[in-house]
C-alpha positions in Angstrom: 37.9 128.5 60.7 34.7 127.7 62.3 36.1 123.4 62.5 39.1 125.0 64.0 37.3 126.8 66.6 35.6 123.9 67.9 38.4 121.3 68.2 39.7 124.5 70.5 36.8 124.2 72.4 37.0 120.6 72.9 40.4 120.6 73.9 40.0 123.1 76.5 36.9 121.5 78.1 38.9 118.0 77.3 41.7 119.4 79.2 39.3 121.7 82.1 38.2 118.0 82.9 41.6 116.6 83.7 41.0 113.6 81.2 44.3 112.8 79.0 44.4 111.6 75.6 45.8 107.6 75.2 48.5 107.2 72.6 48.9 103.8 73.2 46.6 103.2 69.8 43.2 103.6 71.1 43.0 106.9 68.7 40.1 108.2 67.3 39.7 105.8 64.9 38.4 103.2 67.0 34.9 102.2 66.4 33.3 101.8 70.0 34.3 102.0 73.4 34.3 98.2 73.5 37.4 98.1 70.8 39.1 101.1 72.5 39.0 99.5 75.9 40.3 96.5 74.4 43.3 98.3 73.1 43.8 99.5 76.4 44.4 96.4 78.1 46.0 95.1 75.4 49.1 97.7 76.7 48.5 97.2 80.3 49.3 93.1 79.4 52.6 94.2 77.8 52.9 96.0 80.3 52.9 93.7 83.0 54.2 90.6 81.1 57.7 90.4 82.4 57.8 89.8 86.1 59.3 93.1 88.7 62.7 93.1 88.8 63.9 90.8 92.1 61.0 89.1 92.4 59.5 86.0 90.7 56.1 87.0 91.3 54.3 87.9 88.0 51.7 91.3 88.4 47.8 90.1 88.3 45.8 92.2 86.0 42.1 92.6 86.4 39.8 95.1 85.2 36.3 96.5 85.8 33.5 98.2 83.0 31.0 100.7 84.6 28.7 103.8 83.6 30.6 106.2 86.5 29.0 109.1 85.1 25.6 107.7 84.2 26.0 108.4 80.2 25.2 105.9 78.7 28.9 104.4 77.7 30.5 102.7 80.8 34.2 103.5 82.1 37.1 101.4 82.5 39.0 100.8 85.5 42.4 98.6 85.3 43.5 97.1 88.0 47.5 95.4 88.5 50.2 94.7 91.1 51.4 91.8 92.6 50.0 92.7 95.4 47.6 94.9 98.0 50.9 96.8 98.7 51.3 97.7 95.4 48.5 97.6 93.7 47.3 100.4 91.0 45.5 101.6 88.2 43.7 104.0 86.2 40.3 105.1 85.0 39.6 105.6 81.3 36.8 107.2 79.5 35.4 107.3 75.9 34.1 110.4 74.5 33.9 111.3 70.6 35.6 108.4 69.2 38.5 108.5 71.6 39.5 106.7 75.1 40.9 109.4 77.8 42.6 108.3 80.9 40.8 110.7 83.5 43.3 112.1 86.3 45.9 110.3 87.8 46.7 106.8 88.4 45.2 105.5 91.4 46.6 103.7 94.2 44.6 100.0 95.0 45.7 98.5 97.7 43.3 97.4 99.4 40.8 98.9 98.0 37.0 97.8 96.0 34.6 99.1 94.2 31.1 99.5 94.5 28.6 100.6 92.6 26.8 104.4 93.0 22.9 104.5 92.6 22.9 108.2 91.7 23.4 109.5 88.8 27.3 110.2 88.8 30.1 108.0 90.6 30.9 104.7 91.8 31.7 103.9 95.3 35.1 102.9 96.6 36.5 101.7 100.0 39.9 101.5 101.2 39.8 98.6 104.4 42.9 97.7 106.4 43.7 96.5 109.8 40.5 97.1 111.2 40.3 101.1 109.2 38.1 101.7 106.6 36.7 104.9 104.3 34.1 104.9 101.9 34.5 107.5 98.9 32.5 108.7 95.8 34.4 109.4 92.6 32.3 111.6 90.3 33.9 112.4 86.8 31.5 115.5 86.2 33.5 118.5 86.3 36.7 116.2 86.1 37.9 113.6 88.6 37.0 114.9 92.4 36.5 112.2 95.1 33.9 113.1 97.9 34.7 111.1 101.6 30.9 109.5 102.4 31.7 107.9 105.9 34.7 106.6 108.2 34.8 102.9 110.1 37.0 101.5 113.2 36.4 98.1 113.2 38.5 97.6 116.2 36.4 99.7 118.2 33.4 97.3 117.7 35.5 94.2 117.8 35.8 95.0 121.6 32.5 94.5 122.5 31.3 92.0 119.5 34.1 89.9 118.5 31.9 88.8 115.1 31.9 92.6 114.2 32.6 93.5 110.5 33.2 96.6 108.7 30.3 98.9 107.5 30.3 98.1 103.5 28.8 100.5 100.9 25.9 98.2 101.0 25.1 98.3 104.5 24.3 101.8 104.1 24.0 103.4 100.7 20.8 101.7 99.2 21.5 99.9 96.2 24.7 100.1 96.4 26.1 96.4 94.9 30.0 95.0 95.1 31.8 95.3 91.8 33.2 92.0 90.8 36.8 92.6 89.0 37.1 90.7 86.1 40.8 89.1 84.9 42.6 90.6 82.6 42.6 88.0 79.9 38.8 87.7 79.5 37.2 89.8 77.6 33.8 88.8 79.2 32.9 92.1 81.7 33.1 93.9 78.0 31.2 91.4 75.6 28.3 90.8 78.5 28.2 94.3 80.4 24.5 94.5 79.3 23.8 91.3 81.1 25.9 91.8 84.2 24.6 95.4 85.1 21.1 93.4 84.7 22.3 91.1 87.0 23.7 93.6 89.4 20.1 95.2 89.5 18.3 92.5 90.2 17.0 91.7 87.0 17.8 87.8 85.9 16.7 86.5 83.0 13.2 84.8 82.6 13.9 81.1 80.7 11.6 79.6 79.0 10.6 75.6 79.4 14.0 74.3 80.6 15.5 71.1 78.1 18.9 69.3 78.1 21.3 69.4 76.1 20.6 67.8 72.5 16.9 66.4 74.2 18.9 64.0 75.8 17.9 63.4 79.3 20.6 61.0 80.3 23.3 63.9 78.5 25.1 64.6 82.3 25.2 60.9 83.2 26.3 59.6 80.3 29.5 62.0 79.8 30.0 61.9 83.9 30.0 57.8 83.9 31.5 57.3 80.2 34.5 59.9 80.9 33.5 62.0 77.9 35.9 64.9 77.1 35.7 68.1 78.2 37.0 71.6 77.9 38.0 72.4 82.1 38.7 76.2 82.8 38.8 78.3 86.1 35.6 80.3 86.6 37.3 81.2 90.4 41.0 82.1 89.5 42.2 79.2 91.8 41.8 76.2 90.1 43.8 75.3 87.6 42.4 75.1 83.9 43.6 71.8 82.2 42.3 72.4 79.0 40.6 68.8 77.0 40.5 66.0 79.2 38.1 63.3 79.8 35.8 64.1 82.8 36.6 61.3 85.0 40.3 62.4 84.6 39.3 66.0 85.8 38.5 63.6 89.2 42.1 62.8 89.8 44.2 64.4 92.7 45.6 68.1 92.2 44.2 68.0 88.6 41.5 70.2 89.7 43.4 72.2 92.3 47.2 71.6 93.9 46.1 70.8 97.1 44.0 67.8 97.1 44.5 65.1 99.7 43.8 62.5 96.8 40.9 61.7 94.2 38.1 63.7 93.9 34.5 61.8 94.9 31.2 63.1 93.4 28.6 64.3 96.0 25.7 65.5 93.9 25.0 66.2 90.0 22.3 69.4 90.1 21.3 70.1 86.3 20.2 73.6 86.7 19.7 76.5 83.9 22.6 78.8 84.8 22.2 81.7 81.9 18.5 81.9 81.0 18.6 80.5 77.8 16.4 77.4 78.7 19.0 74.8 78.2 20.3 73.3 81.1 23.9 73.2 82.3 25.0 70.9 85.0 26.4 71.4 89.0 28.2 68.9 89.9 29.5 68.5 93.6 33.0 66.9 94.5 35.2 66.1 97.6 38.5 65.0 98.4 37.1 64.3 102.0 38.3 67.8 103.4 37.6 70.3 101.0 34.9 70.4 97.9 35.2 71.8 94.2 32.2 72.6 91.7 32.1 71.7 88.4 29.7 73.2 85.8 29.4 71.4 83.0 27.9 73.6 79.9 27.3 72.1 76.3 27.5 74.9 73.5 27.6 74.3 69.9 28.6 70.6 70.4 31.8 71.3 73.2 30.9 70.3 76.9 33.1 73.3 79.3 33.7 72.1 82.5 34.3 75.3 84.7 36.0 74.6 87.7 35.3 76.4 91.4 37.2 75.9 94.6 37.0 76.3 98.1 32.7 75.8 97.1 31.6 74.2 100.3 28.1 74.9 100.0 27.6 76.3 96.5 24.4 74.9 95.2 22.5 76.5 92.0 18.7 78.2 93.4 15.5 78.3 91.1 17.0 81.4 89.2 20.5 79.9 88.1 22.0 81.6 90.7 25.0 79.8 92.8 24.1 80.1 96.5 27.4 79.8 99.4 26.1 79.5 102.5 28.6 80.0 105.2 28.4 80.0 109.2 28.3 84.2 108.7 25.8 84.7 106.2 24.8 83.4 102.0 26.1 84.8 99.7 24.7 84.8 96.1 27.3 84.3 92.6 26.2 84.4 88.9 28.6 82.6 87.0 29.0 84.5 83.4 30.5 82.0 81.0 30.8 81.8 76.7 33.3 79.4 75.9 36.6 79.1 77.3 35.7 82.3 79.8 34.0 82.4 82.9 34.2 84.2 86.0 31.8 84.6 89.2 29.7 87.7 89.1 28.8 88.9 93.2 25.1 89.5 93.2 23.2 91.4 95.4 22.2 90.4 99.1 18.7 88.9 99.2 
């Protein structure tokens, strides 16, 4: 009787909350929020395997893992669409064993997500045409979205014509960009720890730096030797050609599709890229017009190559961070990688 009670209770505050059990089988038997978010996304890529109907454009699907209301076990956020026109999610929430979708799905077009330094929410902006608003959702109490400020960019553009919207960042201290990860990664889940490090400014202390296997020579000798590779996008632009010698990785529109011919090597930078004292490898390349980065990484005897475009100016600093400096400001990238997976992490502004 009393076990019957209490299940009452928790359905009612369950419900009071506006968060809505998953059936898609992310029941209560799932271990951790880790496995239950994974389920998730598993549907969402059934979901959004078959292309629209009347349109050969396939839906993206990207995701997001943060602590919205500060407990300790972080949210997820899907993202998909094929588009900022019709782009939309939903946020999910683990509690006792089982993942809840809390409220509605959301509409995404055009918007981001930013984190909250307070104790419940994370920060989102809708920006469009020179319009902009800046909102906290808060999941205490169930879903509620609070309007923190208002931008005209066109206003500004009058007078300034280098003016830019007012981001999260510019005026909520602490406030950081959320980096979306792709849906077919599972690395925002499997190194959450280590990005919301990142994200707060905390990078990881090495120790004595080495190359791979003692080897000195390790990054010239596969470079000039065309030893094979594992190549994968890190960016989402460049393609990912699987095993392939390196110097093949060189060849026009292997890289990218839009190459004006072979690739030409600039500068090899080893750098330590993840902390763990064992050096990875920057290397710079050009077609002439446009430059690529590849980051060579040796783990348990496989070099990854992961490939970057449009990387005019990326160039790895003393902490492993990847620094683009453009003509309106630098702009700082941790590249979170494990085998076959990477993806550039935003960091915060210097």
């Amino acid at each position: 009787m009393r076990n019957n009670l209490r299940r009452l209770v928790s359905l009612f505050l369950i419900l009071a909350l506006g968060l809505f059990p998953v059936q898609s089988g992310a029941e209560a038997e799932a271990s951790d929020w880790m496995t239950a978010y994974d389920r998730i996304l598993a549907g969402w890529k059934v979901q959004t395997a078959e292309a629209p109907e009347n349109t050969d454009v396939s839906p993206e699907l990207s995701y997001l893992i943060y602590d919205i209301d500060k407990d300790a076990i972080p949210e997820l956020i899907v993202k998909t669409g094929t588009c900022e026109a019709d782009y939309h999610g939903a946020i999910y929430t683990f509690r006792d064993g089982q993942v809840f979708q809390v409220g509605e799905e959301l509409s995404l077009g055009h918007r981001s997500f930013y984190s909250n330094p307070g104790d419940d929410g994370i920060i989102m902006m809708w920006a469009q045409m020179g319009y902009a608003s800046v909102v906290r959702i808060s999941l205490t109490g169930g879903y509620t979205e609070e309007l923190l400020y208002e931008d005209n960019l066109n206003d500004r553009l009058e007078e300034d014509p280098d003016a830019d919207y007012i981001y999260p960042g510019d005026v909520i201290p602490g406030s950081v960009y959320l980096t979306m990860c792709p849906g077919d990664l599972t690395l925002a889940m499997t190194h959450y720890e280590e990005i919301m490090r990142c994200l707060g400014g905390v990078l990881p202390a090495a120790p004595e730096e080495r190359y791979p296997n003692q080897d000195a020579a390790f990054f010239e000798t596969l470079i000039n030797g065309n030893g094979g590779v594992f190549a994968a996008t890190a960016d989402g632009f460049t393609n990912s050609p699987g095993r392939i010698g390196f110097q093949e990785l060189l060849r026009q529109d292997v890289v990218v599709n839009w190459m004006q011919g072979d690739l030409s090597i600039l500068s090899v930078t080893p750098a330590d890229l993840n902390g763990d004292g064992k050096l990875e490898c920057c290397v710079a390349a050009s077609d002439g017009s446009s430059e690529v980065r590849i980051i060579l990484s040796e783990q348990d005897g496989t070099v990854f190559a992961y490939l970057i475009s449009y990387a005019e100016g990326y160039a790895p600093d003393a902490e492993g961070n990847l620094i683009c400096s453009k003509p309106y400001g630098q702009f700082r990238y941790r590249l979170i990688f494990d085998g076959e997976q990477a993806f550039l992490l935003s960091l915060p502004k210097t």
